[in-house]
C-alpha positions as CSV (number, residue, x, y, z in Angstrom):
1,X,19.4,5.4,32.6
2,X,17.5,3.1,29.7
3,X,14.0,2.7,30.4
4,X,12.2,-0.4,28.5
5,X,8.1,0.2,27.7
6,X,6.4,-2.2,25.6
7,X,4.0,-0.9,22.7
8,X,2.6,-2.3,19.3
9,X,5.4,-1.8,16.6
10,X,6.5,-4.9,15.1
11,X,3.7,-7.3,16.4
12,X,0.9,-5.7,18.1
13,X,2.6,-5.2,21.1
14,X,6.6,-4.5,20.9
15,X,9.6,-3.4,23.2
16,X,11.1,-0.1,22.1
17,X,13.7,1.5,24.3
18,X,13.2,4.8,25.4
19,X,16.3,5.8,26.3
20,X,17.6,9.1,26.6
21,X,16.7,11.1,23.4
22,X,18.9,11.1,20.4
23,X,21.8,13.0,20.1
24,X,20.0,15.4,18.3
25,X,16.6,16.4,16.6
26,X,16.0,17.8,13.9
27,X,12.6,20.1,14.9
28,X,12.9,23.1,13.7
29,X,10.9,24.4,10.6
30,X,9.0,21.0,10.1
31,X,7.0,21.6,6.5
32,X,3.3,19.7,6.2
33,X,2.9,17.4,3.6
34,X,-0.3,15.5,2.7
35,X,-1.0,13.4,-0.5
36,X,-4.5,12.3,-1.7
37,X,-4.7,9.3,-3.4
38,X,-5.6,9.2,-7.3
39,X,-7.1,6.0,-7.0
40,X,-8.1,3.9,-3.9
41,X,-10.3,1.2,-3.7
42,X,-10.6,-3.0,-2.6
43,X,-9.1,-5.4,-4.8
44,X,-10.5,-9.4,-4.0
45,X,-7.7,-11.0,-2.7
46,X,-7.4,-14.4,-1.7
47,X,-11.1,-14.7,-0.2
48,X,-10.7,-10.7,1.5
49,X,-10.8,-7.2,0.4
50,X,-7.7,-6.0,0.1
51,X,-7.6,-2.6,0.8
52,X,-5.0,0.3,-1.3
53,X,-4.5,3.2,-2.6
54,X,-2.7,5.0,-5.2
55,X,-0.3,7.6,-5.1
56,X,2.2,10.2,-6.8
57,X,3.4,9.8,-10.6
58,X,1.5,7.7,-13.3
59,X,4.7,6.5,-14.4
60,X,8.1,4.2,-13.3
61,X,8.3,1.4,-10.8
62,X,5.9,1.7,-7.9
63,X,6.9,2.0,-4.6
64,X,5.0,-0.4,-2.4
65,X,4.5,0.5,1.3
66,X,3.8,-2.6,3.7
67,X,2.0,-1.3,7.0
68,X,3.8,-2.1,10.3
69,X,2.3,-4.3,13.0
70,X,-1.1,-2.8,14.1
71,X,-1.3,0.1,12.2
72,X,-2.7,1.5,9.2
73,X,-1.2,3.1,6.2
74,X,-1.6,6.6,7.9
75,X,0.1,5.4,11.1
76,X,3.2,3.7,9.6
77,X,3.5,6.1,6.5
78,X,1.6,9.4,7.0
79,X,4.7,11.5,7.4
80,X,6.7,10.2,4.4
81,X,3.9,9.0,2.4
82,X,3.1,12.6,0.7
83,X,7.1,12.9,-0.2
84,X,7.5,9.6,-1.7
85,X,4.6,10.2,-4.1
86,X,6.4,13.5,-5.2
87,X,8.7,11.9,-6.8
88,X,7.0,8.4,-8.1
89,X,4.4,6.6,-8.0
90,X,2.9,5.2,-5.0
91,X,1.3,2.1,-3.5
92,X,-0.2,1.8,-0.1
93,X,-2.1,-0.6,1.2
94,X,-3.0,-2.5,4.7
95,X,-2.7,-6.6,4.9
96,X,-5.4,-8.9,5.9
97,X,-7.5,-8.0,9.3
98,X,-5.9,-4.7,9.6
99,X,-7.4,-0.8,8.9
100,X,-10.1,-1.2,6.4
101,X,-8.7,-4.9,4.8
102,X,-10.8,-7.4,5.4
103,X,-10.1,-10.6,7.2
104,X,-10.2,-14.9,6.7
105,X,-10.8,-17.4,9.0
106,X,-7.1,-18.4,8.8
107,X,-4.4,-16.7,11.0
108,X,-2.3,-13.5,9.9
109,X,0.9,-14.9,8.7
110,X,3.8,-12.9,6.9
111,X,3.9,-15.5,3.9
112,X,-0.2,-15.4,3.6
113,X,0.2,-11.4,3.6
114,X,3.2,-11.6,1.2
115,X,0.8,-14.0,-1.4
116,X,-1.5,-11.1,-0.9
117,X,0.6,-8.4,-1.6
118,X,1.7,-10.6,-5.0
119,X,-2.0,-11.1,-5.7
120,X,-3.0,-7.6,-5.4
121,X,0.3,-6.2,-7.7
122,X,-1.4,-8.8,-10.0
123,X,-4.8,-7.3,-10.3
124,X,-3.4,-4.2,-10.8
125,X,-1.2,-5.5,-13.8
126,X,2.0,-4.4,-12.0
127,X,5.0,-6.7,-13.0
128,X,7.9,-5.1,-11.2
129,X,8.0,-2.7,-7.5
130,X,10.0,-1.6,-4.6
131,X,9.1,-2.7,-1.3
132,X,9.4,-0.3,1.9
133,X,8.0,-1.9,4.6
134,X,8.2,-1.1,8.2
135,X,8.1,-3.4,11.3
136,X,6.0,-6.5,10.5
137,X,5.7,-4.7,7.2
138,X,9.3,-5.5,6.3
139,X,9.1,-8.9,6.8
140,X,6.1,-9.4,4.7
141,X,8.5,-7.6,2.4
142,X,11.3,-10.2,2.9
143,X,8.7,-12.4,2.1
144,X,8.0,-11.3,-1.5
145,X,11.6,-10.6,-2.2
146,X,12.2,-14.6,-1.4
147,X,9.3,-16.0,-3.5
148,X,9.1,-13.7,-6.1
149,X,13.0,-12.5,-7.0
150,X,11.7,-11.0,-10.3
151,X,8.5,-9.0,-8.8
152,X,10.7,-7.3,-6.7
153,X,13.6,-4.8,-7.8
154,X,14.6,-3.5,-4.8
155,X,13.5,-3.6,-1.0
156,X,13.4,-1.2,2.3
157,X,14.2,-3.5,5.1
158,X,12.7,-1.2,8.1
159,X,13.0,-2.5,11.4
160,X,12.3,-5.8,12.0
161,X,13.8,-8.7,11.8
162,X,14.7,-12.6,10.6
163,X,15.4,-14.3,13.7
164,X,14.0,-14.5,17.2
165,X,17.7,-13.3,17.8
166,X,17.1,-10.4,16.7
167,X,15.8,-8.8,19.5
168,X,16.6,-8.7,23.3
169,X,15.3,-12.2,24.8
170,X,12.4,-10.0,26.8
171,X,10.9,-9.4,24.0
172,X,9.0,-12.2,23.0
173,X,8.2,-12.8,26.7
174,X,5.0,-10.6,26.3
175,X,3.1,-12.7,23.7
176,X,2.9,-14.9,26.4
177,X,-0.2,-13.1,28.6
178,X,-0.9,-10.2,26.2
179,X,-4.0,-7.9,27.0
180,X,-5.8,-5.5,25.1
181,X,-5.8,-3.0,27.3
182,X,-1.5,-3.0,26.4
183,X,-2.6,-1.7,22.6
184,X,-1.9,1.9,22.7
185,X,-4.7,3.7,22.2
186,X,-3.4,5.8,19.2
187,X,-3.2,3.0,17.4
188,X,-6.7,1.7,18.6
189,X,-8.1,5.2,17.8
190,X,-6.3,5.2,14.1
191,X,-8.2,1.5,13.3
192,X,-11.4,3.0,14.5
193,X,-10.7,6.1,12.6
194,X,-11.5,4.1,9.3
195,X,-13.2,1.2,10.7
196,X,-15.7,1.9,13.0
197,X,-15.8,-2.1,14.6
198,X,-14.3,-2.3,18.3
199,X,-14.4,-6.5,17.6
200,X,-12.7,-6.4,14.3
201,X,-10.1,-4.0,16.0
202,X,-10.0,-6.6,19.0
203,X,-9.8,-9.7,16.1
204,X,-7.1,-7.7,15.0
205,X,-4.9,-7.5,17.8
206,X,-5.0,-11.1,18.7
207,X,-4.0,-12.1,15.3
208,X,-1.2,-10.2,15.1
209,X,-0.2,-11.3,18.7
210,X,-0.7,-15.1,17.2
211,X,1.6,-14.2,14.6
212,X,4.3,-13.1,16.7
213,X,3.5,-15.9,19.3
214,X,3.8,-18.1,16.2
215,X,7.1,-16.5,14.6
216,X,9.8,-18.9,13.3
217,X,13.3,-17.7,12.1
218,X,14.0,-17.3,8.0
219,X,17.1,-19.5,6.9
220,X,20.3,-18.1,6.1
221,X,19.6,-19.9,2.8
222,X,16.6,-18.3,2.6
223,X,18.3,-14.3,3.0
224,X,21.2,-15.8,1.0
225,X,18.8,-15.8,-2.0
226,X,17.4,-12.4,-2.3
227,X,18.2,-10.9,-5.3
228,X,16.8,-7.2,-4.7
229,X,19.6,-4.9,-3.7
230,X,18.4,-4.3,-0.2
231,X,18.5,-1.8,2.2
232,X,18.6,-2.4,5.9
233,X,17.5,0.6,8.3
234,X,16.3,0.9,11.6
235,X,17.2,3.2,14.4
236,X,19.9,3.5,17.5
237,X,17.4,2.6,20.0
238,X,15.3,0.3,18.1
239,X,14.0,-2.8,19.0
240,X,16.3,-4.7,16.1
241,X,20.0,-5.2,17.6
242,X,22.5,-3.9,15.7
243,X,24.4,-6.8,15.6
244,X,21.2,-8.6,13.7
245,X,21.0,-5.9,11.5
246,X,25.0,-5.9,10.2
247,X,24.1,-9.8,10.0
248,X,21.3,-9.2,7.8
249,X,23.9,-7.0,5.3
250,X,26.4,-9.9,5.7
251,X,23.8,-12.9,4.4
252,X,22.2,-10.6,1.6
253,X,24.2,-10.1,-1.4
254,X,23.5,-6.9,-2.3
255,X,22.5,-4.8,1.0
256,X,23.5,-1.5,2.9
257,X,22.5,-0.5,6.4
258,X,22.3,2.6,7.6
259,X,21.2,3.2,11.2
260,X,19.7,6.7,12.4
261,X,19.4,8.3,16.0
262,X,16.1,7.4,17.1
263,X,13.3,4.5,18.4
264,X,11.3,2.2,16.7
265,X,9.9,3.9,13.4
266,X,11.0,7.5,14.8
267,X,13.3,8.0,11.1
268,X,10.1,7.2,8.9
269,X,7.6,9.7,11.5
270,X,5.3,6.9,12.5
271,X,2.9,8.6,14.6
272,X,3.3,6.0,17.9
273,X,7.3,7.0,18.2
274,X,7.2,10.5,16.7
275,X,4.0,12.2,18.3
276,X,6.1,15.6,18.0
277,X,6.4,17.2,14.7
278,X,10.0,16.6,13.5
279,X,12.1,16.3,10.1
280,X,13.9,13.1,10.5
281,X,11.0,11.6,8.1
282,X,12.4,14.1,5.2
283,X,15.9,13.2,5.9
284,X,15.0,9.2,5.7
285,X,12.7,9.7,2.7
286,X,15.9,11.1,1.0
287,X,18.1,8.3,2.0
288,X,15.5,5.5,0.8
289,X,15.0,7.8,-2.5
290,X,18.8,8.4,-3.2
291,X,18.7,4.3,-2.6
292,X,16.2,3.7,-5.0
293,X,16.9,6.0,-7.5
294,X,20.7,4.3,-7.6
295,X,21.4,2.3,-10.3
């Protein structure tokens, strides 16, 4: 029978189901991967220090991770992170209030992160990319891919969604009375892994929790105009309904979905909904790559 449990995934506190498991697993000789980056640093962004890092091949179009809801780069992207930069180059980074970025006296808002993201491909001298995001990360993605059509080449639509729809109604019920002692604390003990502040961590949470709170629905006009060949994944117990995901492909002109057994994040390995070692991130690393590397 489907339980419901809330945790932070695509705001700071989401609703995964944790049903039954998937029909299968893949957990059998998992390999390790790590990746160091070749350059990492703070770029000033918009009044903050934005931070990123660098990874993989000095060469082609970058592939830009957007962190989920929450979480740092290691939580969203640990797992897949190291076999993405095998193959091209590579860059992370964590939006305004969140890991080791710094933070404004303005609210967290997915078209103030997606200006970010812009500004920091800017400093860097970067004039076109591929966007993965995840969660709250994707829609900072959709973000860029609507205000910037020629920044962005093509874009990894990861779980999340464009309208309140989206989701089952009891969702958005907990942004009414939310309460810090809800944040899991894996993803309290990554923030304070690499930034050591229990009140920035608590700023965080609340401003992420605002932004969902706050979260209005993109147009159809607005989808309508992406130009990035897009892909659309999440998984078959995700917090995304189906039926707003095959939406999603219907509105953007060039899109492809592809749905994998699994929760919220489980295909990409993010360390909330895939604790246990498992090879479901090599399997969607290979799926975004053959994706990318398509013509």
């Amino acid at each position: 029978m489907k339980t419901i449990r809330y945790f932070i995934g695509i705001a700071i506190i989401s609703l995964v189901a944790s049903c039954a498991s998937a029909p299968f697993t893949l957990r059998e000789n998992v390999p390790s991967f790590h990746s160091e980056p070749k350059e990492q640093g703070y770029a000033p962004i918009n009044g903050i220090q934005l931070y990123y890092e660098v990874h993989g091949k000095e060469e082609g179009i970058p592939l830009v991770l957007l962190n989920g809801g929450g979480s740092t780069i290691e939580v969203s992207y640990g797992k897949v992170l190291p076999i993405f930069a095998k193959h091209r180059k590579v860059i992370a980074l964590e939006e305004q209030a969140h890991g080791r970025s710094g933070d404004r006296n303005k609210p967290v808002r997915f078209d103030t992160s997606a200006e970010d993201v812009v500004s920091l491909l800017k400093y860097l001298k970067i004039e076109k990319v591929d966007i993965l995001g995840f969660s709250n990360g994707a829609s900072v993605g959709l973000e860029v891919a609507i205000r910037h059509p020629n920044l962005v080449r093509k874009l990894v639509f990861g779980s999340s969604i464009t309208k309140r729809s989206g989701t089952p109604p009891q969702f958005w019920s907990i942004f009414k009375n939310p309460s810090f002692s809800e944040m899991p604390q894996p993803l309290k003990d990554a923030f304070l892994k690499v930034n050591p502040d229990p009140q920035k961590l608590k700023i965080m949470f609340e401003k992420d929790v605002d932004r969902m709170a706050n979260f209005k629905d993109v147009s159809d006009q607005n989808v309508r105009s992406i130009k990035a060949s897009t892909l659309v994944i999440l998984g078959d117990q995700d917090i995304v309904r189906p039926e707003h995901a095959a939406e999603l492909i219907r509105l953007i002109p060039k899109a492809r979905l592809i749905i994998l057994p699994g929760g919220h994040g489980e295909y990409l390995g993010e360390s909330l909904s895939s604790p246990k070692p498992s090879r479901y991130p090599e399997l969607s690393a290979a799926l975004i790559e053959d994706f990318l590397d398509t013509p």
